[in-house]
C-alpha positions in Angstrom: 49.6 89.7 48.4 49.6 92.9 50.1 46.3 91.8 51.9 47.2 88.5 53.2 50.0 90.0 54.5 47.9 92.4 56.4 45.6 90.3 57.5 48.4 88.2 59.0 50.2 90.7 61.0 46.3 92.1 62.4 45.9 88.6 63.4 49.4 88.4 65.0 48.4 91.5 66.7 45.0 90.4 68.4 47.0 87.0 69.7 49.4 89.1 71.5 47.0 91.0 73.0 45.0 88.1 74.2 48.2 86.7 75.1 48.9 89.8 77.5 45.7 90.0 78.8 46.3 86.3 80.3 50.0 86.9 81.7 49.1 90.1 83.5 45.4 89.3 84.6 45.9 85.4 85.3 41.9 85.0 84.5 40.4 83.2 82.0 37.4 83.8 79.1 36.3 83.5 75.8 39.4 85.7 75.1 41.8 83.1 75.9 40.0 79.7 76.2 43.4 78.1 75.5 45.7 79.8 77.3 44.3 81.1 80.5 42.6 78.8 83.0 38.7 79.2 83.9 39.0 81.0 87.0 41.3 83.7 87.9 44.6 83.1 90.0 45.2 85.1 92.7 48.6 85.0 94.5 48.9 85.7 98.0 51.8 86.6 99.9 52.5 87.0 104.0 55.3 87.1 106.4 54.8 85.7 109.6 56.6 84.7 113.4 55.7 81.5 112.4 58.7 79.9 114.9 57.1 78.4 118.3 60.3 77.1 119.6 63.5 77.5 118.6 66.9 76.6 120.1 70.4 75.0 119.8 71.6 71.8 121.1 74.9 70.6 121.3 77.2 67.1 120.7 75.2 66.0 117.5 76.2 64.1 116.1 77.0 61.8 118.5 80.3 60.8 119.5 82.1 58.2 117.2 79.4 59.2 114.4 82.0 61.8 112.5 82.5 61.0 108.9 86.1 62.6 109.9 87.8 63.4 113.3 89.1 66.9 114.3 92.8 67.6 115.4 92.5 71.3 115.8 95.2 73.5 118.4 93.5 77.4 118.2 95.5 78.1 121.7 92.7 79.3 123.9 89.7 79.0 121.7 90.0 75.5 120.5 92.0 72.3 121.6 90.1 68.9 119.4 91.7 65.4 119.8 91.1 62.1 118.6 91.1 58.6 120.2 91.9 55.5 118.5 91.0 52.2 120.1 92.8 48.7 119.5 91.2 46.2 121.9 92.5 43.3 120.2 96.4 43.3 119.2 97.5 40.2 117.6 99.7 37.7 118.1 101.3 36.2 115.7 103.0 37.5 112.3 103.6 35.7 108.8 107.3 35.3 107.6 107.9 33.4 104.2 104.0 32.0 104.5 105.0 30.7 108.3 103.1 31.7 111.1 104.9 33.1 114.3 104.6 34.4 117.6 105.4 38.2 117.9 108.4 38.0 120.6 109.8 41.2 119.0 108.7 44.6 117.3 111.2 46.4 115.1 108.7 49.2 114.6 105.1 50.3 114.8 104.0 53.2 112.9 100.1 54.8 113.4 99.0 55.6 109.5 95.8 57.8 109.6 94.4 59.3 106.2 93.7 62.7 106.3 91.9 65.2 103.9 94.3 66.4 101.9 94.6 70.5 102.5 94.7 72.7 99.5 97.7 75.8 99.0 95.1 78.2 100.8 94.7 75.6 104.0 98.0 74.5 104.9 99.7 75.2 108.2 101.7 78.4 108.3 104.5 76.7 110.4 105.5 73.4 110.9 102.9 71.1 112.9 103.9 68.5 115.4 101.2 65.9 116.0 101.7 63.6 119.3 100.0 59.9 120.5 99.6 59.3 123.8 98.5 56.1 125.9 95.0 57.4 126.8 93.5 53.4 128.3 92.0 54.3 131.6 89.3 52.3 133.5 87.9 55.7 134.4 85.0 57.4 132.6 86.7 56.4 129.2 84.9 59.3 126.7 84.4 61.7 128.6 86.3 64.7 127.9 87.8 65.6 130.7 88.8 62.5 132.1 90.9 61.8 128.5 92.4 65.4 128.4 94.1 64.6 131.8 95.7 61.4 130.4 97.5 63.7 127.5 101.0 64.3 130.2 104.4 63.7 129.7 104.6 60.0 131.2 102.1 58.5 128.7 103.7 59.8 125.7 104.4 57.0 123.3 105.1 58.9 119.8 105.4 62.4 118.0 106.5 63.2 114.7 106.5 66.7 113.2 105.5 67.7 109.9 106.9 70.8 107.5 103.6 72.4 106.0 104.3 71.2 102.3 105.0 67.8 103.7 101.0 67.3 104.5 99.6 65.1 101.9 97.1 62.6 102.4 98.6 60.4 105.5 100.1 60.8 108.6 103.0 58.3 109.9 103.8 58.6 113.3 106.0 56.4 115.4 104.8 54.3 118.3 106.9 53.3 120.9 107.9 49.6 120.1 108.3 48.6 123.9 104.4 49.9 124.4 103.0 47.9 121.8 105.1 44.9 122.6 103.7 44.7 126.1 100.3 45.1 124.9 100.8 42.1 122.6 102.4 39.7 125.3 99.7 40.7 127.7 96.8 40.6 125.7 96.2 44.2 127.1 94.1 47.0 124.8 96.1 49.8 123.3 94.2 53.3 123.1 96.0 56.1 121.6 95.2 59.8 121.6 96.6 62.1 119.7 96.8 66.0 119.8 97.9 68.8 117.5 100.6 71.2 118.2 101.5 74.1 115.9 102.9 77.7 117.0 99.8 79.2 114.8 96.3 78.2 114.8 95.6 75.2 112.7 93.1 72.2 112.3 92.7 68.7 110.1 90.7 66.0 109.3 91.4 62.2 110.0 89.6 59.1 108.0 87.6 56.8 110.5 86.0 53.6 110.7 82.7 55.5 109.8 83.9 56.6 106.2 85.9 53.8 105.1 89.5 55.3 105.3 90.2 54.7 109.0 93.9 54.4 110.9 95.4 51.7 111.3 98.6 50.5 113.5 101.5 49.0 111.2 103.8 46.5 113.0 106.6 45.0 111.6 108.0 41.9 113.6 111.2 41.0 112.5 114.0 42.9 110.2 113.9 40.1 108.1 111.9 41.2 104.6 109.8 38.4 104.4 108.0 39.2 107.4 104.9 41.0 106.4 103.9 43.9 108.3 100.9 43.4 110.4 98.3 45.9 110.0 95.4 46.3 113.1 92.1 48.3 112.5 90.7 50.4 115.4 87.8 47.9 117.4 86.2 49.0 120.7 85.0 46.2 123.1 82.9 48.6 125.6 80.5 49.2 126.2 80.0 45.5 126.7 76.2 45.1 126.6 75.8 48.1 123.3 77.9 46.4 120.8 76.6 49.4 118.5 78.1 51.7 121.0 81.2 50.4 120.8 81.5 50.1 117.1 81.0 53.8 117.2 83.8 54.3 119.6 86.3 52.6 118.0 87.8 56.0 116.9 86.4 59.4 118.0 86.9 63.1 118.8 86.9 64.8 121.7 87.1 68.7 122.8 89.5 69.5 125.4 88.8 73.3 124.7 85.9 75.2 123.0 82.8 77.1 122.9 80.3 75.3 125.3 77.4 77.2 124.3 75.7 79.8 121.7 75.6 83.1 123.0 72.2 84.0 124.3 69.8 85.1 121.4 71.5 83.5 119.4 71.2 79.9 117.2 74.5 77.7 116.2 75.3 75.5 113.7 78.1 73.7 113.3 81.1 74.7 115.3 82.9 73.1 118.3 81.6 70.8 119.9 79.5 70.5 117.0 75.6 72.0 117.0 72.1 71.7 115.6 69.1 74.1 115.3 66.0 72.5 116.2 62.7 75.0 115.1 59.0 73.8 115.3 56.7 76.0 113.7 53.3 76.6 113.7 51.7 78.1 110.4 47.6 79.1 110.2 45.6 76.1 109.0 43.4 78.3 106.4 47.0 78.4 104.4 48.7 75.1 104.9 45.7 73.1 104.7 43.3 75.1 102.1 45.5 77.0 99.5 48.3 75.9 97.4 51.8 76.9 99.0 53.6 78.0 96.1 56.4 79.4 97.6 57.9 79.0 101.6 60.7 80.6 103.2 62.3 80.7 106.5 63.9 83.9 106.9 66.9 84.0 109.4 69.4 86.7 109.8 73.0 86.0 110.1 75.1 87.3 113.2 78.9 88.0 112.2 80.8 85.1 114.1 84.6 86.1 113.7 85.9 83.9 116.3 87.6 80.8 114.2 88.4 81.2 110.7 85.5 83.7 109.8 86.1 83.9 106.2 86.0 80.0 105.4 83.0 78.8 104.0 80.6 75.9 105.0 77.0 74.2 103.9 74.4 74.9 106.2 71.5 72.4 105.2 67.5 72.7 106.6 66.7 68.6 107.4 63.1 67.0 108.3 62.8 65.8 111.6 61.2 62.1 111.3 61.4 61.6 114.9 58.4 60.0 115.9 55.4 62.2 117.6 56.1 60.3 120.9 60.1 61.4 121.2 59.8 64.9 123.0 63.5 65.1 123.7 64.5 67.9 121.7 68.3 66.0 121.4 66.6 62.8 120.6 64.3 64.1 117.9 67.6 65.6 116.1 69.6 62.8 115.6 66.5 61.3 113.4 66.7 63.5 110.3 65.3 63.0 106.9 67.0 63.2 103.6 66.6 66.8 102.7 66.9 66.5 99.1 63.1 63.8 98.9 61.3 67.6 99.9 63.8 69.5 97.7 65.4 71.4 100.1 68.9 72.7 99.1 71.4 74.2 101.1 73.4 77.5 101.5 77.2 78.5 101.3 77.7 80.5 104.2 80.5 82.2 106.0 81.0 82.9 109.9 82.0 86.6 109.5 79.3 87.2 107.4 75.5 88.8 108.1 72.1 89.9 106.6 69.1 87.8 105.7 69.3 84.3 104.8 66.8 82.3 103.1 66.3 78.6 103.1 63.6 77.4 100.9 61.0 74.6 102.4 58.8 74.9 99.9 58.5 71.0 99.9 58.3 70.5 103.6 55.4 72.7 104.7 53.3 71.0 101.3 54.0 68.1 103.1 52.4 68.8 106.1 49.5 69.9 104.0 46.0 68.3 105.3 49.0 66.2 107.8 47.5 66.2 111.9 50.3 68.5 113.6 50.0 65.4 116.7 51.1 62.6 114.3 53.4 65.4 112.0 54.7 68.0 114.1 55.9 70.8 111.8 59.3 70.5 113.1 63.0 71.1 110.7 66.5 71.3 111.5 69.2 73.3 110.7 72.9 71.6 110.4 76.5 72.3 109.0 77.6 70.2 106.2 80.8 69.7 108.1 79.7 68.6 111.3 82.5 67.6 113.7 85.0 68.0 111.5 85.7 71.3 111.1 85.1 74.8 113.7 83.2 77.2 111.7 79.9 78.2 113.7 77.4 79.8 111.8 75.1 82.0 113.9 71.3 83.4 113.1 69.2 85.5 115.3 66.9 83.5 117.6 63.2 84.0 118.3 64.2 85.8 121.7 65.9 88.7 119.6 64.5 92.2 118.6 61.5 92.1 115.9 63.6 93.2 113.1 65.9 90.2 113.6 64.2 87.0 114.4 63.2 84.2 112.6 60.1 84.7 109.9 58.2 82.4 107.3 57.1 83.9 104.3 54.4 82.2 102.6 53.3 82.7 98.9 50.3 80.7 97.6 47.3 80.7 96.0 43.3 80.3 97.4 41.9 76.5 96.0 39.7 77.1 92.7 37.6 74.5 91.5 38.6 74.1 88.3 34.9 73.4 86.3 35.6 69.7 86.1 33.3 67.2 87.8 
C-alpha cells in the first residue's frame, strides 16, 4: 500500500512539473505532447503613435436625430431649447360619436414626456419652463434666427414647476386664442420652449424619434362628451426631403454653448453635441502577419469642470462604415457601425476626471487584418452615450499635444507559427 501510494504522488509530481514547464515556457516537446503546442509562442508587445489624423467635429448627430431633446438654462455657459412643429391642426372634434367643426377651444395644453430625474438630479429651486410661437419664414433651424423669436410678444404659455413636482410629464398651457386661429386658418403652429430656473439646471424631453413624443391636447367644448383632440408634432419642410422633415418635426437647438474644443484637445459629447473622428495607421508586418491578441488605444483624459464635472457618462469607440469614397470627415461620422459586432465596450467616464484611458479594439484592428487600407480605411470614432441630450464633455489629449500625452496604440500579439499540419 505504502508503495502505490508513492508511486502515485512521484507521478503527481513529474505532471506538475511538465505542467509548469508548458505555462512558463509556452513551447512544446516530448515533455508535454498534450498540453503544449509544437512550436513555441512568443508574445510581443509595442506602443506606438499609431494616430494619423485626429480631430473633433461638431452637430452630430444631426439635428432632429436626438433620442431626447435638451432644455438646459446654465446662465452664461449653456442656454438649449426645443422646437415642436404642428403643420397640420385639425378641424373638427368628436362629441357623443358626432363629428364637429372646432369654432371654440376651452383649453390647449402641450404634454411632453420627460426622463424622470432621480433625488440626486432634481432642480434645486423651482423651474419655470415657457412656449413661445417660434413659425418664421426665415431660416427656420437655424439657431440664431429661432433664439430671436423667444421675446415677450410671442409668448403663448408658461407654467412653473416645484422641484418634487417633476415626474414624468410636463403640462403647460397654450394660449387658446393662438391655437384657435391656427385652426380656422389652416396656419402651422411651431412652439419653442425654454427653461428658466434661478440655478443651473437641464432635462430631457421624449420625441418623435424614441416613441414618447409631445403632443398638443385640445379640448373643444366644456361639454364631457367631447373628446380631447390630441396632435402629434409633423414637419412639412423641407418640401422636396420628406426625410428631412420627419426629422424636424421636433428638435433642439443651442442658443448658448461651447462652440469648439479647446485647441489640443478632443470632445465628446457636450453642447452642441461632438464626435472624435481618429484614422490610424498601424505597420503591416503586425496587422497583416501576426495574430493581434490584444489592442488598445490609449487616450489621456483632460479635467473638464465646466458643466456638471462630477456626473457620469458612456463614451463608446464606433466603426466608421463610411464608404472609402466619402472623404468628408462629418459625413463619414454619421455612418457608424454597431460597436458591440467587433466587441468593443465602452467606458464610464466623468468630465472632472483625468489619467489614462483605455478603450479596447481588439476586434476592430483584427478586422482590418489582410483588409486594403483604400477599400477599409482604419478609421473609429469616439462618441458619448448621451449625445444631445445631456452637457457633459469629455475631453482627451489630441495628437497635437506633448509626447507624454497624446494618443497611443498598444499592440500585443504573437508572430504566425505553422502549426505542423498540412
Amino acid at each position: 500500500m505504502l508503495h502505490k501510494k508513492l508511486l502515485g504522488l512521484a507521478t503527481l509530481a513529474v505532471a506538475t512539473v511538465a505542467i509548469a514547464a508548458c505555462s512558463e515556457q509556452l513551447e512544446g516537446g516530448a515533455a508535454c505532447p498534450l498540453l503544449c503546442t509544437n512550436q513555441p509562442i512568443t508574445l510581443l508587445d509595442t506602443t506606438i503613435d499609431a494616430v494619423v489624423v485626429d480631430t473633433t467635429v461638431l452637430g452630430l448627430p444631426p439635428i432632429g436625430s436626438e433620442a431626447f431633446m435638451m432644455l438646459a438654462s446654465h446662465g452664461d455657459t449653456l442656454d438649449a431649447r426645443a422646437i415642436i412643429r404642428f403643420d397640420t391642426l385639425p378641424g373638427s372634434y368628436t362629441k357623443s360619436g358626432v363629428d364637429s367643426t372646432i369654432v371654440n377651444i376651452d383649453t390647449a395644453q402641450l404634454v411632453a414626456p420627460i426622463v424622470k430625474p432621480d433625488s440626486a438630479h432634481r432642480p434645486k429651486a423651482p423651474i419655470t419652463i415657457e412656449a413661445y410661437n417660434v413659425d418664421t419664414t426665415g431660416a427656420d433651424t437655424i439657431a440664431a434666427v429661432l433664439g430671436s423669436l423667444f421675446r415677450p410678444g410671442r409668448l403663448i404659455g408658461s407654467k412653473t414647476f416645484a422641484p418634487e413636482s417633476l415626474t414624468d410629464t410636463l403640462r403647460i398651457p397654450i394660449s387658446t386664442d393662438t391655437v384657435l386661429d391656427r385652426v380656422k386658418s389652416g396656419a402651422r403652429l411651431r412652439v419653442g420652449l425654454r427653461l428658466v430656473s434661478s440655478v443651473g439646471y437641464n432635462m430631457q424631453l421624449g420625441t418623435v424619434q424614441s416613441g414618447s413624443n409631445a403632443q398638443l391636447r385640445i379640448v373643444a367644448s366644456k361639454d364631457t362628451a367631447a373628446r380631447p383632440v390630441l396632435v402629434s408634432p409633423l414637419s412639412t419642410t423641407p418640401t422636396d426631403a420628406s426625410f428631412l422633415a420627419d426629422q424636424l418635426s421636433d428638435y433642439s437647438i443651442v442658443v448658448r454653448g461651447a462652440t469648439s474644443t479647446p485647441a489640443g484637445l478632443l470632445g465628446v459629447g457636450g453642447v452642441p453635441s461632438r464626435r472624435v473622428y481618429f484614422r490610424l495607421s498601424i505597420p503591416s508586418h503586425i496587422v497583416d502577419s501576426t495574430s493581434i491578441v490584444r489592442a488598445s488605444l490609449l487616450l489621456t483624459q483632460m479635467p473638464n469642470r465646466r458643466l456638471n464635472p462630477k456626473d457620469s457618462i458612456f463614451v463608446f469607440p464606433s466603426p466608421i462604415v463610411a464608404a472609402p469614397l466619402v472623404t468628408d470627415i462629418k459625413t463619414a461620422l454619421q455612418f457608424l457601425g454597431g460597436a458591440a459586432e467587433v466587441g468593443l465596450d465602452s467606458l464610464k467616464l466623468a468630465p472632472a476626471d483625468s489619467g489614462v484611458r483605455s478603450f479596447e479594439i481588439v476586434g476592430l484592428v483584427r478586422r482590418w487584418r489582410l483588409m486594403d487600407t483604400t477599400l477599409s480605411p482604419r478609421t473609429l470614432a469616439l462618441r458619448a452615450g448621451t449625445e444631445g441630450q445631456a452637457p457633459q464633455e469629455i475631453n482627451f489629449f489630441s495628437s497635437r499635444a506633448g509626447n507624454a500625452v497624446r494618443p497611443r496604440l498598444r499592440l500585443t500579439y504573437a508572430p504566425q507559427t505553422s502549426t505542423g499540419l498540412p
